[in-house]
LUMBAFI-666888 format. One record per residue (C-alpha): residue in three letters; x, y, z; residue number from 0. Coordinates in steps of 0.25 Angstrom, whole numbers, m for minus. Example, Ala and Ser with C-alpha at 12.3 -4.5 7.8 and 13.67 -1.06 7.14 Angstrom:
REM LUMBAFI-666888
MIVEX ala 49 m18 31 0
MIVEX ser 55 m4 29 1
REM end
This chain:
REM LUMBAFI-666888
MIVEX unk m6 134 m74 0
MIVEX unk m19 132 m83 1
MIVEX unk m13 133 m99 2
MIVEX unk m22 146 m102 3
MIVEX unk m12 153 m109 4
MIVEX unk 1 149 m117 5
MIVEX unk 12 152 m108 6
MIVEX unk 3 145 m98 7
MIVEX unk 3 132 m109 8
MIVEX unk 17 133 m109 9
MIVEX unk 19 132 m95 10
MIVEX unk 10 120 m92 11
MIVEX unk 17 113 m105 12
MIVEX unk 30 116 m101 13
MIVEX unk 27 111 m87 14
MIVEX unk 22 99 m92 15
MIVEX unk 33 94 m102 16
MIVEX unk 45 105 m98 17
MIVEX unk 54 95 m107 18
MIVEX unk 47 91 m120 19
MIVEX unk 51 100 m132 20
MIVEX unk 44 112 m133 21
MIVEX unk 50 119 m145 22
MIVEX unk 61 112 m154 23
MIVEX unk 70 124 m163 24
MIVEX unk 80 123 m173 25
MIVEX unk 88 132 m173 26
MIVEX unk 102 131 m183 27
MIVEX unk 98 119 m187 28
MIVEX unk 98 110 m173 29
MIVEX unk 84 110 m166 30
MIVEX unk 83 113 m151 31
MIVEX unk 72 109 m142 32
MIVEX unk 64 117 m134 33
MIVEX unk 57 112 m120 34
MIVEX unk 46 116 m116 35
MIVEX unk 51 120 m102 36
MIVEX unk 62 128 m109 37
MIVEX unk 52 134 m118 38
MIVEX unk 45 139 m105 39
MIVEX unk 56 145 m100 40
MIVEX unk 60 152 m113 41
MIVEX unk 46 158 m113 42
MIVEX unk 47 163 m99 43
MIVEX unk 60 167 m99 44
MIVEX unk 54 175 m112 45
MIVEX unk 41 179 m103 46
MIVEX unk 50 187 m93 47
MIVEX unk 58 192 m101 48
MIVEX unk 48 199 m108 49
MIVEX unk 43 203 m94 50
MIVEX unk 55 208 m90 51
MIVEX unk 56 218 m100 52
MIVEX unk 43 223 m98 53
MIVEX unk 32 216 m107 54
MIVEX unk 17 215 m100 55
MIVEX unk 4 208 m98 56
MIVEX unk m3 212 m112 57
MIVEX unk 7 217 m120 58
MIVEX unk 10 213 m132 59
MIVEX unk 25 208 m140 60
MIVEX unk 29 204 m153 61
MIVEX unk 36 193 m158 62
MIVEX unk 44 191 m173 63
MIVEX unk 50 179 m175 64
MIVEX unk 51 165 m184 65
MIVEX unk 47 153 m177 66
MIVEX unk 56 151 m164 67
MIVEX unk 54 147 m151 68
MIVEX unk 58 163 m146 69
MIVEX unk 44 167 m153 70
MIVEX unk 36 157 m144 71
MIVEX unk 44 163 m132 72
MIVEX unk 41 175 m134 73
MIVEX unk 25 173 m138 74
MIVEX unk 24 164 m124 75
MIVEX unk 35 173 m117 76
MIVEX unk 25 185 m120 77
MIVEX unk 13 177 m118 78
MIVEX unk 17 173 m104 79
MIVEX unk 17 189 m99 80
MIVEX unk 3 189 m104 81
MIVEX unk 7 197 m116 82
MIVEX unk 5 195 m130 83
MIVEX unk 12 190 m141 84
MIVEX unk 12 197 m157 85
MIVEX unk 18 189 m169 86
MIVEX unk 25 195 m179 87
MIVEX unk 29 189 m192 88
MIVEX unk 41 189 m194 89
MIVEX unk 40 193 m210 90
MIVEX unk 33 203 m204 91
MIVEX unk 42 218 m210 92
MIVEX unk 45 226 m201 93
MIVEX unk 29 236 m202 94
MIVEX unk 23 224 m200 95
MIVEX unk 30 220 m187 96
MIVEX unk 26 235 m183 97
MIVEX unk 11 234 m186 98
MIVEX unk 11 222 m178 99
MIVEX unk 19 226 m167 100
MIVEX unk 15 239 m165 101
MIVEX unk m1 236 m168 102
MIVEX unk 1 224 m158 103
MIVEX unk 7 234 m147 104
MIVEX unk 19 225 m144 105
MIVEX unk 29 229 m134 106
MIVEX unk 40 219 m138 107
MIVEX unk 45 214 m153 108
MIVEX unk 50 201 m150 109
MIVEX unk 57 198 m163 110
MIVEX unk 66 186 m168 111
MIVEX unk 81 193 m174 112
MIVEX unk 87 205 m178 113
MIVEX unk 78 205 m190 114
MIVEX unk 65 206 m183 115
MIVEX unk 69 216 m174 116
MIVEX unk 73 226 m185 117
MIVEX unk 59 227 m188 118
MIVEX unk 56 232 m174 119
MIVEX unk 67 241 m175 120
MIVEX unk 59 247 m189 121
MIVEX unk 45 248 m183 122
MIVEX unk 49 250 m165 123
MIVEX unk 47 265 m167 124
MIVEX unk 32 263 m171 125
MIVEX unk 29 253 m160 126
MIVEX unk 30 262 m146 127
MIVEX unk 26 250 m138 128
MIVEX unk 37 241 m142 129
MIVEX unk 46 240 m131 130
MIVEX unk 57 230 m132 131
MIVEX unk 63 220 m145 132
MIVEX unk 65 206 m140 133
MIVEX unk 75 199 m151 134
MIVEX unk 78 181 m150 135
MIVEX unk 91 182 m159 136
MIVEX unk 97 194 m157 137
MIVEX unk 107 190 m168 138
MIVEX unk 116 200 m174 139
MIVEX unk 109 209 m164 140
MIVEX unk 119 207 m152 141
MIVEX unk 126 221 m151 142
MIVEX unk 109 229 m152 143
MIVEX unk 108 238 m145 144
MIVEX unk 94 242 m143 145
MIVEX unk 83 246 m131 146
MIVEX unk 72 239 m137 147
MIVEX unk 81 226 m140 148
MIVEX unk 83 213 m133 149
MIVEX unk 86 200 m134 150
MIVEX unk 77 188 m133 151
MIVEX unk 88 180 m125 152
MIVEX unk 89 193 m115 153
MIVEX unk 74 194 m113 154
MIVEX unk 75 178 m109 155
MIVEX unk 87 181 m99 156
MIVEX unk 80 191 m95 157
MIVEX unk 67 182 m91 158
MIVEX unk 76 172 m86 159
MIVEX unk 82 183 m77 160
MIVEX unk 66 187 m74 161
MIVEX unk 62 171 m71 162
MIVEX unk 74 170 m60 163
MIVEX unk 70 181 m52 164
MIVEX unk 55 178 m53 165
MIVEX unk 53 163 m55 166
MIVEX unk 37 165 m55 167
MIVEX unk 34 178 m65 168
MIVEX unk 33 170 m76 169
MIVEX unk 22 160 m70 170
MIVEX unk 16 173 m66 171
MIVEX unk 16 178 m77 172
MIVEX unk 10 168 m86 173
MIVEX unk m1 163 m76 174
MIVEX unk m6 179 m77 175
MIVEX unk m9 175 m91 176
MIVEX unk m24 174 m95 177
MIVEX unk m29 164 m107 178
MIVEX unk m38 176 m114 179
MIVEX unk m26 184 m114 180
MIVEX unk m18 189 m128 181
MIVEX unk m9 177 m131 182
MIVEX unk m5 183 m145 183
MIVEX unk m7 193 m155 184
MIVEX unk m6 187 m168 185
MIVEX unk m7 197 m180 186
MIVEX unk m13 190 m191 187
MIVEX unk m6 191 m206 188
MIVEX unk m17 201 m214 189
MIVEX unk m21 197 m226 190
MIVEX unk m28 210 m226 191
MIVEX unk m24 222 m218 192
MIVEX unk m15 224 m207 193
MIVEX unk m13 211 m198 194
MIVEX unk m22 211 m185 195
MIVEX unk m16 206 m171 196
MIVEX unk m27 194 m166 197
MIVEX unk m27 193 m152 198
MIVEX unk m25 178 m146 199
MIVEX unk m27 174 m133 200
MIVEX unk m20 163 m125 201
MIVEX unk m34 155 m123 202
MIVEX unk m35 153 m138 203
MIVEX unk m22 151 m140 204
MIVEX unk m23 138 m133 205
MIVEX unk m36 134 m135 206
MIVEX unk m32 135 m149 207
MIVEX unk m21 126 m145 208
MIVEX unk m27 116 m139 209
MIVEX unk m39 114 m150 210
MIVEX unk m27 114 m160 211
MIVEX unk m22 103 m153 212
MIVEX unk m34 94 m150 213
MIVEX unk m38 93 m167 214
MIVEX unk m21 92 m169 215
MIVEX unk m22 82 m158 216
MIVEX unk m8 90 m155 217
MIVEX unk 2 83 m142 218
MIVEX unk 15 87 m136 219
MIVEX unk 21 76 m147 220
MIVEX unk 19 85 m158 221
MIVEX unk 28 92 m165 222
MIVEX unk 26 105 m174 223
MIVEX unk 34 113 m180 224
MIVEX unk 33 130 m180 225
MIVEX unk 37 138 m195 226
MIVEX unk 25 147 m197 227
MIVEX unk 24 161 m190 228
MIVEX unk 23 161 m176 229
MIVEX unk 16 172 m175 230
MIVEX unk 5 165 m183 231
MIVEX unk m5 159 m176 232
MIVEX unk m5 145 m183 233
MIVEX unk 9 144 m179 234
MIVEX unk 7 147 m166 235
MIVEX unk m6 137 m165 236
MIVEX unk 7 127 m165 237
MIVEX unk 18 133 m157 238
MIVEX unk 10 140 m145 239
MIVEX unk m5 135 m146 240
MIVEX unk m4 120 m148 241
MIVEX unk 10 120 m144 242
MIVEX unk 7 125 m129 243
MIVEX unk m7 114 m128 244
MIVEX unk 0 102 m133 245
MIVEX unk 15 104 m131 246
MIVEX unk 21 100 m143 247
MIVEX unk 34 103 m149 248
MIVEX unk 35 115 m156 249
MIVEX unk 47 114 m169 250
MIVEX unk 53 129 m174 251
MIVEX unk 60 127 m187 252
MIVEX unk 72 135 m189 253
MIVEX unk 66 144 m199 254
MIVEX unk 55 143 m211 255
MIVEX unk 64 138 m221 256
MIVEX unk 67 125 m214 257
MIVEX unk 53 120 m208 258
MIVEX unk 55 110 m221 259
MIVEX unk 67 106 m215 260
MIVEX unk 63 106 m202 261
MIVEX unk 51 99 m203 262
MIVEX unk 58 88 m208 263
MIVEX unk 66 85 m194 264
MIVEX unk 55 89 m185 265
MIVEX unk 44 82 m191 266
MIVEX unk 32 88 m185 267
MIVEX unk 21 82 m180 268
MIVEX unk 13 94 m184 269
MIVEX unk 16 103 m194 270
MIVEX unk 8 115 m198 271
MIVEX unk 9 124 m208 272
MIVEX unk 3 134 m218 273
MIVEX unk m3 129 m233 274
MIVEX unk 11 136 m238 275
MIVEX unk 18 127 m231 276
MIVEX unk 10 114 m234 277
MIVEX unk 11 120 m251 278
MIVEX unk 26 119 m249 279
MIVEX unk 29 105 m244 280
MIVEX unk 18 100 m255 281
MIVEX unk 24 107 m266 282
MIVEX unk 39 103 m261 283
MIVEX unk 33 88 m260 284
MIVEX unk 27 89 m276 285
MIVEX unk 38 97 m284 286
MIVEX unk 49 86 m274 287
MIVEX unk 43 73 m279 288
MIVEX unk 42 79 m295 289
MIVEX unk 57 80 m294 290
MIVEX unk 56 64 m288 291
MIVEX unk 60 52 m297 292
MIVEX unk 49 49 m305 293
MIVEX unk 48 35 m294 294
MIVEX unk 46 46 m283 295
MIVEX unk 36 51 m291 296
MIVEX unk 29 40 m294 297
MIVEX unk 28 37 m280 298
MIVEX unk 24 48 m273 299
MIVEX unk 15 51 m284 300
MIVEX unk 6 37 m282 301
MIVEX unk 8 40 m265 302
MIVEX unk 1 53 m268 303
MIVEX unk m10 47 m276 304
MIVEX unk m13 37 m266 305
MIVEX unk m11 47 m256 306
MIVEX unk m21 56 m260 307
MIVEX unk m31 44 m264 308
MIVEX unk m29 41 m248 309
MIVEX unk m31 52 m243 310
MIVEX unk m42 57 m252 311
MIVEX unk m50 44 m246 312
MIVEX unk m46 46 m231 313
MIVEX unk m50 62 m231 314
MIVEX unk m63 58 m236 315
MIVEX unk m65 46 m228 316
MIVEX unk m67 36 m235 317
MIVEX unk m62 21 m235 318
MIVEX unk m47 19 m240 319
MIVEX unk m45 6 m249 320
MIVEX unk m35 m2 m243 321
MIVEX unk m25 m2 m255 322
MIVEX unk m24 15 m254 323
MIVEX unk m22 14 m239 324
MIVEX unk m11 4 m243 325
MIVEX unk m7 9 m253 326
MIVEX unk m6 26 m245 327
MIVEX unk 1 20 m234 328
MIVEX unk 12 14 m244 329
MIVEX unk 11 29 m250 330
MIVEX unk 13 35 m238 331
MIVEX unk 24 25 m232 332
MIVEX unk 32 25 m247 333
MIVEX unk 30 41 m250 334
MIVEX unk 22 50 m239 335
MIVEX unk 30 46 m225 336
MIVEX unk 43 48 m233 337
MIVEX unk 38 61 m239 338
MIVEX unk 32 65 m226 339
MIVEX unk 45 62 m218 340
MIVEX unk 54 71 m228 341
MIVEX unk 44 81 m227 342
MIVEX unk 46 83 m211 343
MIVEX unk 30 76 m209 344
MIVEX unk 33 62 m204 345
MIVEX unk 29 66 m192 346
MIVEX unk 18 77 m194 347
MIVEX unk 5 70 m190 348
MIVEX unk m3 83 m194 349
MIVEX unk 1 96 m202 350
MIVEX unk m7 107 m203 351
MIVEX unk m9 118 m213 352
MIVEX unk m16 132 m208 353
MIVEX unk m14 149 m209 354
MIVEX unk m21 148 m224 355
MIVEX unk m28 138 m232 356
MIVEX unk m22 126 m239 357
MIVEX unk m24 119 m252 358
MIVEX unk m32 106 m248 359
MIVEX unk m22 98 m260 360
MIVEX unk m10 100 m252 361
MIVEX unk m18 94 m238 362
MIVEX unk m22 83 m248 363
MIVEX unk m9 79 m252 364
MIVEX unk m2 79 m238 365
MIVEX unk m13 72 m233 366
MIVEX unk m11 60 m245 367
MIVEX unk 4 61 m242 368
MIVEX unk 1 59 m225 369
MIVEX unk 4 73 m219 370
MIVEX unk m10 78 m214 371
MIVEX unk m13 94 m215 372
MIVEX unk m24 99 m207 373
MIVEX unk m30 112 m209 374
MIVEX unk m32 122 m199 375
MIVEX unk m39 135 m199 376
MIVEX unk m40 147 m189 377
MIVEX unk m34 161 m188 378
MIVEX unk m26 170 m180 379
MIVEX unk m38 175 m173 380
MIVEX unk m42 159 m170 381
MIVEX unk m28 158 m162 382
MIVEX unk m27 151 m176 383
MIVEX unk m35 140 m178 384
MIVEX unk m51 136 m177 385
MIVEX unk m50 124 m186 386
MIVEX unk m40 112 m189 387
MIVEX unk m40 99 m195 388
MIVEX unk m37 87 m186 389
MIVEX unk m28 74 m188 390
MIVEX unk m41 67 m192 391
MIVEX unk m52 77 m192 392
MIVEX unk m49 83 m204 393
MIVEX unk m57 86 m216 394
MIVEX unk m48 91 m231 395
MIVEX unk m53 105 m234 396
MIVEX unk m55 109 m221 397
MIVEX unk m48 116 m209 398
MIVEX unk m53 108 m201 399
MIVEX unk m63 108 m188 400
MIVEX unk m64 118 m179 401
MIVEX unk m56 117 m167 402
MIVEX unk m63 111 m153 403
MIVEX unk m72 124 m149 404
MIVEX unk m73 131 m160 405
MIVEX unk m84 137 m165 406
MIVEX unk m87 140 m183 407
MIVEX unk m96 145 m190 408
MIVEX unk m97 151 m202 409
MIVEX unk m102 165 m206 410
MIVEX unk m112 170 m218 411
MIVEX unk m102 172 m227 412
MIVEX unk m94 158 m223 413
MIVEX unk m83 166 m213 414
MIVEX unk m80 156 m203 415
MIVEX unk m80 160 m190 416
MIVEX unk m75 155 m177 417
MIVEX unk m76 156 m161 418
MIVEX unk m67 148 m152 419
MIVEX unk m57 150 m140 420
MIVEX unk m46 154 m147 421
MIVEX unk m52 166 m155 422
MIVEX unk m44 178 m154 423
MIVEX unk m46 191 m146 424
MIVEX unk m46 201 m156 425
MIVEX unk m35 209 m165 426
MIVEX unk m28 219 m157 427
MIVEX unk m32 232 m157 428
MIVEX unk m43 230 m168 429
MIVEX unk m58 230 m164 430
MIVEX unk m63 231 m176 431
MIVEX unk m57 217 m181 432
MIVEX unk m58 211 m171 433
MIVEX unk m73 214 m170 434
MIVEX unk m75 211 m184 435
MIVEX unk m67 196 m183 436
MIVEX unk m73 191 m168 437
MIVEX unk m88 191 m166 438
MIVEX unk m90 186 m153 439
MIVEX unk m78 177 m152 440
MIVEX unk m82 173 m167 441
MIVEX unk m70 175 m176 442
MIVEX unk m73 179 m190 443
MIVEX unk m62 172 m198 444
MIVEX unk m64 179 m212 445
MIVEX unk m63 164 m217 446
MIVEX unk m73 156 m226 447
MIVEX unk m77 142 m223 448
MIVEX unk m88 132 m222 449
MIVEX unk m89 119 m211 450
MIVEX unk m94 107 m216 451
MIVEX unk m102 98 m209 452
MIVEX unk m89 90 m202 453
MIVEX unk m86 104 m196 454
MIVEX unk m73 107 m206 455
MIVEX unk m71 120 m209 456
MIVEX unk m68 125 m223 457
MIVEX unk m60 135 m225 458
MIVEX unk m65 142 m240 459
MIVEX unk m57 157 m240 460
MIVEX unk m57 170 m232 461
MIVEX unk m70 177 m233 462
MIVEX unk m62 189 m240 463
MIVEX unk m53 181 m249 464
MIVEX unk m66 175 m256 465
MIVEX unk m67 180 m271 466
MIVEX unk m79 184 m279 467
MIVEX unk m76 183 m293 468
MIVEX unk m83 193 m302 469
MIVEX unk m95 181 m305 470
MIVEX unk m98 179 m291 471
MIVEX unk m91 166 m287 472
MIVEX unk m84 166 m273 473
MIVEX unk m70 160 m274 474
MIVEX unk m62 156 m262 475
MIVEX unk m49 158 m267 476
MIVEX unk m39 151 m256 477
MIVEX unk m46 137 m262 478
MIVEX unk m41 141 m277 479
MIVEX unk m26 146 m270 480
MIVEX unk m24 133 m263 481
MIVEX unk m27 125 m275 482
MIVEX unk m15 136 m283 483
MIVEX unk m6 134 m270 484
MIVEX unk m7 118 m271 485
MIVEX unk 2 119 m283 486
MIVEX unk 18 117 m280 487
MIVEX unk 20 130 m290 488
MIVEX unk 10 139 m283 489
MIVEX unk 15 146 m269 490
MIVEX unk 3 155 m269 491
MIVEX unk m9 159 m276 492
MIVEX unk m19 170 m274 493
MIVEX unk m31 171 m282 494
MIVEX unk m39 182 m285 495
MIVEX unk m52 185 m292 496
MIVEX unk m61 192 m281 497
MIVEX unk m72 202 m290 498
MIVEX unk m66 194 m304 499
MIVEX unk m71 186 m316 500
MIVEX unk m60 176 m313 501
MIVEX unk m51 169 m304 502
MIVEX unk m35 172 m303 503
MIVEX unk m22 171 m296 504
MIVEX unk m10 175 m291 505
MIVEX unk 0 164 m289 506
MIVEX unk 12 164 m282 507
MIVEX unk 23 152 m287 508
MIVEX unk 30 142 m278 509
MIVEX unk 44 147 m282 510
MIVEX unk 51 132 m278 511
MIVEX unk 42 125 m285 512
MIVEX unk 41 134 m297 513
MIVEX unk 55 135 m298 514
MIVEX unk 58 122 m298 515
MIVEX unk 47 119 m309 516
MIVEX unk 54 131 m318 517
MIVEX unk 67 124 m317 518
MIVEX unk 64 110 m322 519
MIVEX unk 54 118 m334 520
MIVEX unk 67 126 m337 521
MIVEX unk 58 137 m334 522
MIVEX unk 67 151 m335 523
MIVEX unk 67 162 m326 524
MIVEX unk 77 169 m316 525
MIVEX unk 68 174 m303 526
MIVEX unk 55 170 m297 527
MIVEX unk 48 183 m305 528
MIVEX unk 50 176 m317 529
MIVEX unk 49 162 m315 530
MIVEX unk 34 168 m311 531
MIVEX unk 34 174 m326 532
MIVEX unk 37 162 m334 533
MIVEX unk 27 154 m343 534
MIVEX unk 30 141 m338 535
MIVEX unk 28 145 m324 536
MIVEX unk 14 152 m328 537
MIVEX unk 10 139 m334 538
MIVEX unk 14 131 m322 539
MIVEX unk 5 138 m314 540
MIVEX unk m6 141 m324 541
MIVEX unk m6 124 m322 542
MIVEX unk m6 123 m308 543
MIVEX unk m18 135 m310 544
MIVEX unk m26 126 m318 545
MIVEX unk m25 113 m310 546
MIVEX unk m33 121 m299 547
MIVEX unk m42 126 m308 548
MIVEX unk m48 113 m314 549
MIVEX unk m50 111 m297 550
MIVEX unk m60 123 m296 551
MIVEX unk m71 130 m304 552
MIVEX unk m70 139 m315 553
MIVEX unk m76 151 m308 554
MIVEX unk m63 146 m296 555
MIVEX unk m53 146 m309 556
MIVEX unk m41 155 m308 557
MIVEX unk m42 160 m323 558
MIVEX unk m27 169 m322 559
MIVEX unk m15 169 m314 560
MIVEX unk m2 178 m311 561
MIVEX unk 11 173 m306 562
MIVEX unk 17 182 m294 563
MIVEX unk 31 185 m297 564
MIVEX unk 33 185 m283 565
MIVEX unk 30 176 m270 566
MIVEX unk 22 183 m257 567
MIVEX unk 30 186 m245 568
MIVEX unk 23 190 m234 569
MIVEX unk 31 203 m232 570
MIVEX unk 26 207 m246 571
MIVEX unk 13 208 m238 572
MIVEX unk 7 197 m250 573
MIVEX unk 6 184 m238 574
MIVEX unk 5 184 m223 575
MIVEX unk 16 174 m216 576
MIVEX unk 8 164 m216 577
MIVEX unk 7 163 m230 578
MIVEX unk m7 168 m234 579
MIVEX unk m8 178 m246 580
MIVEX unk m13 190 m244 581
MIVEX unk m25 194 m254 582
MIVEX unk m26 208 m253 583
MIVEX unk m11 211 m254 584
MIVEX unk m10 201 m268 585
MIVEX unk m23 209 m272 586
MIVEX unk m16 223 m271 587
MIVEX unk 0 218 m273 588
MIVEX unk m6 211 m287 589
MIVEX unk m17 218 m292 590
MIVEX unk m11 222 m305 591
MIVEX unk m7 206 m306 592
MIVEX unk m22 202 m302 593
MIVEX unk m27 213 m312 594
MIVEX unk m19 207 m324 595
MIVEX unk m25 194 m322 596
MIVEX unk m40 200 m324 597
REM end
């Protein structure tokens, strides 16, 4: 059966190598495995089940739930009738579910718990076409009694009922699956506006796949492990796109507020992660060694002098002295491999860091301490990804080359724009849009960036982010907020300045870092709202303010500066799941704020 679409991939794989490990879970604590031939049988069992309740060719179904082996049943289970998958996420409040699963025309709300399912219960009367509620733990749920209601274990029972008496339906099913067809729907997070559903197909899907693969130099010995939305597409470029071309073992942790831990016994060999993520582990790894003994710090402070010094010299080519090789590999033997092994990265061979841009200190310093970030960049409309760094090919600042096939070039007003296989279809039930995003298979990515003459892409803002202060001067601001966000006291930063004689922000505090500072400067304070308020907090930032400002020009200055008295949360509609601040929102939720600063 040629691999044209992804439950095709999955049969050929699982055909191939029926017992390696698939999928690996941890569930209470103890991991179990996953084969790949019981992971097709899962999905099938899934795929006729679905069918046996009704769902058809083209049709579309909806799926909430954290990361679990049961949300990648249920997208191949669906995918294999020829239907379509929709992601929802699962911070999502109950309106949001509606707009996306009412908009998306979905027939089945595929959700993980009870609490999920209340928020189809809310909003069921406004979608007429949804038909049934499919529910995995059906905890606390046992004595429901309700129509639309079923139990993920039932619809399984059910196709393994349907597989008995028809051995060949599912093979029939899947061969009848064509590679332009609608593999996904993934609504994109909306910085501005409603979210719109991107249409990918099955073909870009895995050409996408198999490009990721060949810079990642990927094989069925790699290990990755799966923490950000699945519903987002550059999860999914792991755990379905390069996870049904190369094979390789798939990791769910047992919930976001133990990927630290469980790093730690998985060890990846590739671990991927937003900028948010990367902040973290850096600013755990600063404020942890000024607590060491002052010999720790001694230490690790001259292994991340010679660090950087080494790897200031390799990025730019150049010869390294034999006494800083000798004296980095003692560096890294005495401090980095220890620090890397507690850190759950003794393993990881590459890590990557995409969904929104990252300050190029933090891929310095990981670079000098021997754990190598790669940039990627794409979009959900690029099934996620037209550029990437490589192992070697690789150049700090940039996202990388574009991927084998791809075609870039850059518009008038330095909009980069795209064309290759895995280009989406359009937004569902949006012409206008659509039209307005693709020119003959060109996608307009709303992005601003240059190539140099190595054929790396720079990525400098997105065209509508860019200010104009009152004088003139164009400002990309994202460069300015990364610099802010490489602080250990600075969570977010937003700044503002668009039509204004000077440069501001917004600043968020890291709470754990901030804390921590406040307690050994006996600062005073009872909750997060004051702690914001006090004057040794305001100088510590107004520090961290002014080391980024003797890094850029005047004209780049951020002159004033307010302290939220809050943190963004994405239900507060201020960031999407992925991490990235909304501007419009903070423009209209803090203008008075913003106005008190001019």
């Amino acid at each position: 059966m040629q691999a044209n679409t992804l439950p095709k991939a999955l049969v050929n794989i699982a055909g191939k190598q029926p017992d390696r490990i698939a999928l690996r879970m941890k569930d209470f604590g103890i991991w179990r495995d996953i084969t790949w031939k019981q992971y097709l049988e899962n999905v099938k069992f899934t795929a006729l089940g679905l069918n046996s309740i009704g769902v058809k060719r083209g049709e579309h179904v909806a799926i909430i739930g954290e990361n679990k082996p049961e949300w990648l049943y249920s997208a191949f289970g669906v995918m294999s009738l020829g239907a379509t998958f929709v992601g929802v996420y699962t911070t999502n409040p109950a309106k949001e579910c509606e707009y996306v699963v009412g908009h998306s025309d979905s027939v089945v709300f595929i959700c993980e718990d009870e609490e999920q399912m209340n928020k189809a219960f809310i909003f069921r009367k406004n979608t007429p076409n949804l038909r049934k509620i499919i529910v995995w733990d059906m905890e606390g749920l046992r004595g429901l009694e309700d129509p639309m209601v079923i139990s993920f274990d039932k619809i399984m029972e059910i196709g393994r009922e349907a597989g008995m008496e028809a051995p060949a339906l599912y093979d029939t099913l899947v061969k009848e699956g064509k590679p332009e067809d609608i593999a996904g729907i993934i609504y994109t997070s909306g910085t501005t506006g409603p979210p719109k559903g991107a249409m990918l197909h099955h073909e870009g899907y895995l050409w996408v796949g198999e490009q990721a693969a060949k810079v990642t130099t990927a094989s069925v010995d790699d290990e990755s492990i799966s923490f950000l939305p699945l519903n987002h597409v550059y999860e999914q470029i792991f755990d379905m796109m390069m996870h049904m071309t190369v094979g390789h073992t798939v990791n769910f942790t047992e919930n976001t507020d133990t990927v630290m831990n469980d790093m730690m016994v998985v060890s990846p060999t590739i671990f991927h992660a937003v900028p948010r993520i990367w902040e973290k582990y850096y600013s755990a790894i600063v404020l942890k060694m000024a607590d060491a003994t002052w010999f720790k710090r001694t230490v690790y402070g001259l292994a991340v002098k010679i660090g950087a010094k080494y790897n200031n010299l390799r990025l730019a080519g150049k010869k390294i002295p034999l006494p800083l090789y000798v004296g980095y590999q003692l560096a890294y033997f005495c401090v980095f491999w220890k620090l890397k092994e507690r850190l759950g990265f003794d393993r990881t061979r590459l890590g990557f860091s995409g969904a929104a841009p990252i300050s190029h200190d933090i891929l310095k310093f990981f670079q000098s301490i021997g754990i190598p970030i790669r940039e990627g960049y794409g979009m959900t409309e690029t099934s996620g990804v037209t550029h990437m760094g490589g192992e070697f090919d690789f150049k700090l600042g940039a996202v990388g080359k574009a991927l084998p096939g791809t075609e870039v070039k850059i518009g008038e007003s330095g909009e980069i724009i795209v064309r290759h296989k895995g280009i989406f279809k359009g937004y569902y039930k949006d012409e206008e849009n659509t039209k307005e995003a693709l020119e003959d298979g060109w996608m307009h990515t709303g992005d601003v960036g240059e190539i140099d003459e190595d054929g790396y892409l720079k990525i400098t803002d997105r065209l509508k982010d860019l200010i104009i202060t009152a004088g003139g001067k164009n400002i990309a601001p994202q460069y300015i907020e990364n610099l802010l966000k490489f602080s250990p006291y600075i969570n977010d930063s937003v700044v503002i300045g668009d039509k204004r004689k000077y440069l501001t922000a917004i600043i968020v505090i890291d709470e754990e870092n901030v804390v921590k500072f406040a307690q050994d400067a006996k600062v005073q304070f009872t909750t997060f709202a004051t702690l914001t308020r006090t004057e040794e907090v305001t100088d510590l930032i107004q520090q961290e303010i002014n080391k980024v400002n003797g890094q850029m020009a005047k004209v780049e200055n951020i002159r004033k500066f307010k302290i939220l008295d809050k943190k963004l949360y994405t239900e507060d509609g201020e960031v999407t799941p992925t991490m990235k601040v909304k501007r419009k929102s903070i423009n209209e939720q803090f203008a008075d704020l913003i106005e008190s600063m001019y």
